[in-house]
Structure formats: C-alpha cells, structure tokens
N, C-alpha and C positions, 0 to 999 in steps of 0.2 A: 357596467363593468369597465375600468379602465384598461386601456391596450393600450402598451409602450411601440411604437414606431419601433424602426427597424433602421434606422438613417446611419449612414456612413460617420463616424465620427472623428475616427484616426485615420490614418495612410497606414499600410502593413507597414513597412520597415521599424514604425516606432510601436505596432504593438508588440513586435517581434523583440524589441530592446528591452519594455518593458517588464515583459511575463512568458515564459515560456509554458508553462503549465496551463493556466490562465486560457491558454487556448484551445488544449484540449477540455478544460472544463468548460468554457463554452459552448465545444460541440454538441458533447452529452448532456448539458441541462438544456441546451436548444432544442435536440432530437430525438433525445433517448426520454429524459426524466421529464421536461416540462414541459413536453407538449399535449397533455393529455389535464395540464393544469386548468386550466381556461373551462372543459367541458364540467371537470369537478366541482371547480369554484363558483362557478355561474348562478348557482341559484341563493348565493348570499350576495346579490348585488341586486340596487335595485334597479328598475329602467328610468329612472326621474334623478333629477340633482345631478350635484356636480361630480364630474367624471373620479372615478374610484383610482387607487391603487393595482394596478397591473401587478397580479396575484405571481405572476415570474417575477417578476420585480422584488415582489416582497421576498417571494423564498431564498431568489437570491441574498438580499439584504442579510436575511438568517442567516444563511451559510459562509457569509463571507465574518458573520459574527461568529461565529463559534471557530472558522477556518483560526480567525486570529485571535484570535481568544478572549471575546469581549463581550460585557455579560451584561452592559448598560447601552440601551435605546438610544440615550441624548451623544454617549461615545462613539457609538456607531454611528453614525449619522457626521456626525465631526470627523471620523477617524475617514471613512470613505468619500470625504468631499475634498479631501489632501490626497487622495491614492488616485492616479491618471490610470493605472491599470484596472481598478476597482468600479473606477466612475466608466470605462470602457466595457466589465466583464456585467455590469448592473443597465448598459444602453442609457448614459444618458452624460450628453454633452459637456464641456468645460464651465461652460457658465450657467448651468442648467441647474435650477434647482430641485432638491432632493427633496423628498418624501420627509415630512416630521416627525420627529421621534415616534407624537402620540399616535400617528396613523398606524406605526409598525405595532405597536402593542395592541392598539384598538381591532387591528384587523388580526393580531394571532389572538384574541377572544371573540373573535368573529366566528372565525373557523373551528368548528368541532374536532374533536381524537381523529376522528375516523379521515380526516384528511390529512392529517400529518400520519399518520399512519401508513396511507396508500402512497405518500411519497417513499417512505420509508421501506415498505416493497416495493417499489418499482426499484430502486438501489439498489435494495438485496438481488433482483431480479438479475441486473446486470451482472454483479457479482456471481450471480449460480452458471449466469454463460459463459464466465470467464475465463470456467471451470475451479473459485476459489472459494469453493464451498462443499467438502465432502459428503455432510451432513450425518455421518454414523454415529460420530461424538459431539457433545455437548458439555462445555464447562459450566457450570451456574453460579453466581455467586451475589454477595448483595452491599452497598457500602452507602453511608448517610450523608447525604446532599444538604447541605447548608439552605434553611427557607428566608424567604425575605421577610423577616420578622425578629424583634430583637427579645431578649431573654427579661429585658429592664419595665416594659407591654406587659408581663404575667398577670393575671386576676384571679381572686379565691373562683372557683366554683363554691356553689350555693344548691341547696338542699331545695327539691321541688317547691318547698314550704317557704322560699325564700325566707331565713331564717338565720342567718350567722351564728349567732349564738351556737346555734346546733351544731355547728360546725366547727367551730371553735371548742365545743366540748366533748365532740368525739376524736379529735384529732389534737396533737401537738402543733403546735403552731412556733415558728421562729421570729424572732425579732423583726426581720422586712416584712413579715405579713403584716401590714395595716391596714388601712382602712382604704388608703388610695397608694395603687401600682410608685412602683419608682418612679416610672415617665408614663403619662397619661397616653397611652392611642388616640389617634385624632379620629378613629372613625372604628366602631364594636362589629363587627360585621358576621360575627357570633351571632347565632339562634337559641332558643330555649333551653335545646336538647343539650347545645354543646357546651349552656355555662353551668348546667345543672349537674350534681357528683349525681354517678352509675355506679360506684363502688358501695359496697356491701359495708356494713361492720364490721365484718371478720379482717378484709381490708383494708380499711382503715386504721381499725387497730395495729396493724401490722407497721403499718406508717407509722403510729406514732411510736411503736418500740423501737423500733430502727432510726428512728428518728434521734432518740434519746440514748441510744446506744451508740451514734455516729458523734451526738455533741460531746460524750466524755471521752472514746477513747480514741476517735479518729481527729484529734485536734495538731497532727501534723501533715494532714493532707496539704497537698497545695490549696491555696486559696482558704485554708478553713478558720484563720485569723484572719480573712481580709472583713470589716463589719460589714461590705453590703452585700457578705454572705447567706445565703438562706436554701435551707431544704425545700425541693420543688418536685412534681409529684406531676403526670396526667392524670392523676384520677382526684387531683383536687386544684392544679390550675392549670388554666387553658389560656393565649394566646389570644387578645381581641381585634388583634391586625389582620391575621391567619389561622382561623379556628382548626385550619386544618393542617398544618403544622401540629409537632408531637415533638416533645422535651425525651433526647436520647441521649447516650453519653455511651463510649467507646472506653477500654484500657488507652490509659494514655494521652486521654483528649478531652479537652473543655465540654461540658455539659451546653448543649444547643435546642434553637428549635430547627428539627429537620424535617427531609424528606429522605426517602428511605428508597433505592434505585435498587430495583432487582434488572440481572442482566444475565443473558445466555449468549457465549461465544461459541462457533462452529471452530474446533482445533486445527481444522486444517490450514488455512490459512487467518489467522484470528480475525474472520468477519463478525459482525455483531450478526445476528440471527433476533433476537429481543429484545426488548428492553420497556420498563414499564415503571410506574411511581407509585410508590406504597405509604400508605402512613407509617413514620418511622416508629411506634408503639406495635408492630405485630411483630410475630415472630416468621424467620425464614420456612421451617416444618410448614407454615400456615398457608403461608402466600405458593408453593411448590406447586400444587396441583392443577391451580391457573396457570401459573409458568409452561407444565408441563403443557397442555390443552393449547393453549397459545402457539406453543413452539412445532409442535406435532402439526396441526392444523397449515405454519405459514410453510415447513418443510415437504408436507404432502403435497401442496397446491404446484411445488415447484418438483414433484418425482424423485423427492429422497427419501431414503429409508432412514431413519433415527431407530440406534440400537443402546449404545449405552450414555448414561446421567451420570456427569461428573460431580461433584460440590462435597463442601466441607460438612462438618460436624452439626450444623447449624440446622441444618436441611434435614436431619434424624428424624425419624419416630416410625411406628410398624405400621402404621397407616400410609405412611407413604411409601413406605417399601412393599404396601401390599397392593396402593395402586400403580405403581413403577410395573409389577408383573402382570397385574390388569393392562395395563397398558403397551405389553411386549419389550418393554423395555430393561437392561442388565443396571442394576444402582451401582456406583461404585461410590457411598456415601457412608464413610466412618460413623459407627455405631456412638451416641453420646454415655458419656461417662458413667449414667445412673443406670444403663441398664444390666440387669443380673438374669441369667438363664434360670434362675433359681438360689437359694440359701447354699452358701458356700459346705462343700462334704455331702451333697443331693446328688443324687445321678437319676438323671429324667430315662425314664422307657418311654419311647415315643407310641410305639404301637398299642398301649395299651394307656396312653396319658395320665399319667402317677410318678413320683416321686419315689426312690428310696434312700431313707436316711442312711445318715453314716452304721448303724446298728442293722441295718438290713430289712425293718418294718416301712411298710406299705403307707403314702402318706396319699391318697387318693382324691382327685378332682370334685368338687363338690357345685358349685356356680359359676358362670358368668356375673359381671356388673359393670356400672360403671364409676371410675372414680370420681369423684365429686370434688375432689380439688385440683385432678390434672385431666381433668374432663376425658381420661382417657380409656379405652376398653381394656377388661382383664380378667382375670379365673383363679379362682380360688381355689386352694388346696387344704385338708384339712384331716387330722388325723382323730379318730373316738380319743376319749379318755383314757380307756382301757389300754390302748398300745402304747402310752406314754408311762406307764404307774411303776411298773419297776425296770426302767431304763436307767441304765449307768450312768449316762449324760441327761439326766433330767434337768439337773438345776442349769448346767452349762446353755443347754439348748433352748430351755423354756423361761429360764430366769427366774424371780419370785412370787408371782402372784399368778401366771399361768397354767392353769390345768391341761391344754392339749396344742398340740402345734399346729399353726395356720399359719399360712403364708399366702399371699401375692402371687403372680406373673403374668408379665403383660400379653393379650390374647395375642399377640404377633409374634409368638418365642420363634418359630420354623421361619416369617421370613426376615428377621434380623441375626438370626442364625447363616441362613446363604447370603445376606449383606455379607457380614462379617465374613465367610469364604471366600467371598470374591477380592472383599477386599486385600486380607493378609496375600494374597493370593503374587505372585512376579507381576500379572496384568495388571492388578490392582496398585502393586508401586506404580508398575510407570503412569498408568491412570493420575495416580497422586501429583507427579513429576510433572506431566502433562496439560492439569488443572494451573496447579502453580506457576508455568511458566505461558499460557495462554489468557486466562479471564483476570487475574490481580494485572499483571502489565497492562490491557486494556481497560481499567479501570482507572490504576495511575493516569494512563495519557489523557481519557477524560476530565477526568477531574486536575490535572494541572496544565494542560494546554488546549483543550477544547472546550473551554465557557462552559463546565459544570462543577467548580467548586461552588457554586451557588446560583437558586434560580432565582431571575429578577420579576418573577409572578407571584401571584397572590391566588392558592386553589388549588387541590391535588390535580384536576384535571389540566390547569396552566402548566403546573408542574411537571407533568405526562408530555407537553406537549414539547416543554424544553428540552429533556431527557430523550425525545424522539429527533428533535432536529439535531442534537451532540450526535447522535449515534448515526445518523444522514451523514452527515460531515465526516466522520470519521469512518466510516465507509466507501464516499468515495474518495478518500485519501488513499485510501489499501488499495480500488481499484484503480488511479489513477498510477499505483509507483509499480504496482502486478503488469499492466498495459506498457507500461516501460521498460519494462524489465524485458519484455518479450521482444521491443521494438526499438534498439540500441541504437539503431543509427538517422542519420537526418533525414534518408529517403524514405528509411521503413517508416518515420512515426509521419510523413507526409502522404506515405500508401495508406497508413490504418486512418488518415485524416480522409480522404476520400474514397474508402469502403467505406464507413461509417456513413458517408453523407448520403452514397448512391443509394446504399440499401435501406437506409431508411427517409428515402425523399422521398416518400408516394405518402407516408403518414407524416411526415411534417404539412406535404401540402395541402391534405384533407384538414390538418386542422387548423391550417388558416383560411381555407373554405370556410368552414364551420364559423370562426369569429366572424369573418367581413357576412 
C-alpha cells in the first residue's frame, strides 16, 4: 500500500494567504474522515511491486474533483498541479510529481461500492454531530445523469436466433437503422443477454405503431427533419460502449444515454442522507422501496427516527403506499393521474366492500387478480345480469354490446385514499413547499457545479460510485459553511481548530500505529 509522508511543505503564513477553508478541510479529512482509510483499503493492495497510490491521496484527488467541478482524470491531474493550495491540501511538494490520470481511474475500479460508501457515512456522520440532520423528513427525488457513451455507438439488438430479418419484420425500422451504427464502438463490452431483444410482440408492436404515428404527424418536433434522425427504443437498441446505460428522454430535453440518480435529502438542513445510480429505463414507484430500506437502515444506525416521505408524483402506486405504512412511515406522495376510487356516480361502502351505482343496485366484489399489463394488484366488481335489465341508464352506463357492469379497482383503494388525505391536507402543502425547496436545489447544485452533469465511467457500479463521491463533496461543503457559521471570529475557528485536534488525537495516532 502506498503512504504519502507527511513533510512540511509550505511555511503557515503562505498557507494562510492561500486558502482559508482549505485548512479546515484538512483537519477533518486528516482526523475525522480519512483516518480509518488505510485500514479499509488495505486489502486491495498488494505487498510486492511498486509502491501504490496513497488511498487519502486518491480521495482527496476525488474531492478536490468534484469540489471544482471537474469531471475528466487527465484535467485533474493538470488542473491541481497549477493550484499551490491543492498541491498543499493533496501533501505533496512543488516539484513533485502527481499521481497519473490512469492511476486515479484505475484505482476507483479497484475499489468496490462498499468503500465509497463508508466514506460517505463517516460524512454523514459528522454532519449528524453537527446536529444538521433532523432526520423526521425525507425529500426523494430522482434526475438523469448524462453516461459516457454517445447516442451515434447505438446497435439493433437481435433476436436469440440471431436473426435480423426477424427483427426487421416485426418492428418498423427507420432510415439510420443499417446495417453498421453511425460511429463504430471501439470496443462491445456488451454480453449476450444485453444485445439480445427481451421485449414481447405485444411490444414491439407497440413500437412500430408509435413509431409510424410519430413519422406522420409529429414532423415538427425539434430535430425531426434533421436526416440523422431515427426512432430509438431499449428494447431494441443497446449501447456497445456502456451496455448499461439506458436511452431516457425528459420534457424538454435531448434524448440520451443515462444514468438515472435516485437521491434522498434530510430537510433540515439539506444534508444528502442517500444517494444511489439506477438504470435510467426503470421507473421511480420501482426503485422507492430500496430507497426507503437504505435510508431507514443509514438513519437508525445513527439514532434517528424517520417519520414522514416526501416525493413527487413519480414515486405513486398502492404498493408503495402500503409499504410506506409497513414501514411506520407518513407518504406525502401525490396520488398519479390514472387513479379512480371507482366509476365516476359509484359510492363505495367500505364495510361491507361493494359498490352502489347511481340507481341505487348493489354492484358487489367478486375477485382478486392480477393485471397482466400493469403487473399490478386489483378486485373486481361485478354486477348479475338481472340488476342491469331494466335500468334507465343502461345503454349510458354499459354501452353497446355489454350485458352487465364490471369494473376494476386497484387493491390499495384505503391506502391511496389516506395518501390523498394527508396530502390535500395544510401539512401536506407545506410538505409539497418543503420538497420543492430542499431536494430539486440539491440536485441543481450537483448536477451544475459538483461534477455530475455527467459520469466519466463506464458501469452502473462506476456510476454509483461517482454519484457517491458528488454527494461526499457536497456534504462536506454544508458541513464546512454550518461549522462557520457557528464559529464567526478568528479565535473561535482557531478554538474549534484545536478541540478538533485534542479530541481526536488518541485515534489519529492509533492509526498511524497501525500503518508503520
């Protein structure tokens, strides 16, 4: 394992000219966060060859990348060999050469989740002592991270049968579809599974209607005269740079390949609390109940109670509002648009589960199922023939070819019923208010000044790993301007400079024990 020395390198007065911050962030990654680096890291180092990368060295490296916004290895590396403050806060000398790009990349796919992770609590950590973490509320929300991979790389997926033709005759196919991508991949990194279609017929089909619907009457979209236009699909091309990258597209925003950043903010003082990389093809409802398990989990460990779940519309369905109450938790998560308590002029009796029509006949539960196109649970209602036969509103209500009335509802009707309470509810605006002005602002500042409008890996798990270090960074930015806030004058932030040091100098010098 490589260890960076500790050698004097500046005089105080000119680090003091330099960086004012800069030296309380050295404190806390000396003390507080990176000293417990070394024992984590240790066992991806080997004891033979030439001496490693100094695993603080690298994180730093990281965080001074994202601190300034920079999302390329070879810029880094350039960008901190100009900065006297940088080259001071990373330990290492004027003429001293830096770490190479490839090392910095090489060694964050050295390193498994589970260690940017535990940096990532030990920050939050600091932050819960702060006291800038209530933990009662939780905002959630989720926004599509730019992959390193280009749209122009796209390839047909192909039928188990490797077979094109096939494929070609169950689908609509546009003009770019040929035989070779716009720009060839240098390198397919793609598996069987991921070049081969998983979509159905029924799906496919679907594509090529929409597909042919979109070439006649949406021909004033943007770009939909540009010719190296073409309809692009996950479930018939994939990506040979980045198999795991997923083709998303936003109101309002160019069609890409992303990655898909689910994040959960503490309202109190908008600390990050999670944050995780999703393929950008699922949906929010989907990915929620790992969220929730995650967040529960890193809140317990530190003795907070988690009461209510903020998030938009996106986050809906009676499954997850029925786990939200499994789980002791209050949703405040706007119901989505399709749901109906029932057929509009029905009034539900809940105690005896049945229906009454507008006419005043009994339209009574009959099954459970599931639906097969929205894979989701429901109960069916359904009335004999005989209570339909001389109804005043026959044709209105049954229409032409129907003999008796059946309807739908989704098996969660009671607890998307107290969503919807809570929500219309005073708590529930400011819930809404609350949301809005805590997790979207934190998302902004990542994504446009903490190196995540786009990750410069290749791999949901690289991708996870980026997404962990932004949210490091931007953590201890809130706790370094909280810590100042408290500590306004010269003396006091030279008081909290040596409490910091006293009280934790018994475990900085254990664990340079440990290394020598």
């Amino acid at each position: 394992m490589g260890y960076k020395g500790l050698e004097t390198l500046f005089l105080w007065p000119v680090r003091g000219r330099f960086f004012s911050q800069q030296l309380v962030l050295e404190v806390l990654g000396k003390e507080k966060i990176s000293g417990f680096l070394y024992e984590l890291t240790r066992v991806f180092y080997g004891s033979s060859g030439q001496k490693s990368i100094d695993p603080i060295v690298f994180f730093k490296l990281c965080l001074v990348g994202y601190l300034e916004d920079i999302i390329s290895d070879r810029k880094l590396i350039e960008h901190c060999s100009m900065r006297l403050d940088i080259l001071y806060f990373i330990g290492y000398d004027i003429d001293e050469e830096l770490p190479w790009h490839s090392t910095i990349s090489r060694t964050r796919q050295l390193f498994p989740e589970d260690v940017f992770e535990s940096v990532f609590t030990k920050v939050f950590t600091l932050c819960v002592e702060a006291g800038m973490v209530s933990g009662h509320t939780q905002a959630i929300d989720s926004a599509p991270v730019k992959a390193n991979a280009s749209m122009d790389t796209l390839e047909l997926k192909v039928p188990e049968e490797e077979l094109e033709s096939h494929l070609r005759r169950v689908r609509h196919i546009s003009a770019m579809d040929k035989e070779q991508p716009f720009r060839k991949s240098k390198e397919d990194k793609s598996d069987k599974g991921q070049r081969s279609i998983t979509a159905n017929e029924q799906e496919l089909q679907a594509i090529t209607t929409r597909n042919k619907r979109w070439s006649k009457d949406q021909d004033q979209r943007p770009g939909a005269g540009n010719k190296g236009s073409k309809y692009t699909s996950n479930k018939t091309h994939y990506s040979p740079s980045d198999p795991d990258a997923r083709i998303s597209v936003k109101p309002g925003k160019a069609r890409k390949l992303n990655y898909l950043s689910q994040l959960s903010v503490d309202t109190g003082h908008h600390v990050i609390t999670d944050i995780k990389a999703y393929h950008a093809d699922g949906k929010d409802n989907q990915q929620l109940p790992d969220i929730v398990k995650r967040v529960k989990r890193r809140l317990w460990q530190q003795g907070l109670v988690w009461e209510n779940c903020v998030a938009d519309t996106g986050y809906s369905s009676g499954e997850n509002y029925a786990f939200l109450e499994r789980q002791g938790l209050k949703s405040f998560i706007p119901a989505h648009g399709t749901f109906k308590g029932g057929p509009d002029g029905f009034m539900y009796v809940e105690d005896q589960d049945h229906y009454l029509c507008p006419q005043g006949k009994i339209i009574p539960f009959t099954k459970e199922f599931n639906d097969y196109r929205t894979g989701t649970r429901k109960k069916e209602y359904r009335a004999r023939k005989h209570v339909c036969i001389d109804c005043p509103i026959r044709s209105s209500c049954l229409g032409k070819s129907a003999q008796e009335k059946k309807f739908s509802v989704t098996y969660y009707r009671a607890e998307y019923q107290r969503n919807i309470a809570r929500v219309e509810s005073p708590q529930g605006r400011y819930m809404k208010g609350k949301r809005q002005s805590t997790v979207e602002p934190v998302f902004g500042t990542l994504t446009q000044f903490i190196g995540l409008r786009k990750v410069n890996t290749v791999g949901l798990k690289q991708a996870n790993k980026c997404m962990q270090l932004s949210a490091i960074a931007y953590n201890i930015k809130k706790y370094l301007k909280f810590t100042q806030k408290r500590v306004k004058s010269g003396a006091g932030m030279l008081g909290l400079y040596f409490r910091l040091k006293t009280a934790l100098k018994e475990v900085f010098k254990s664990m340079q024990t440990t290394v020598h």
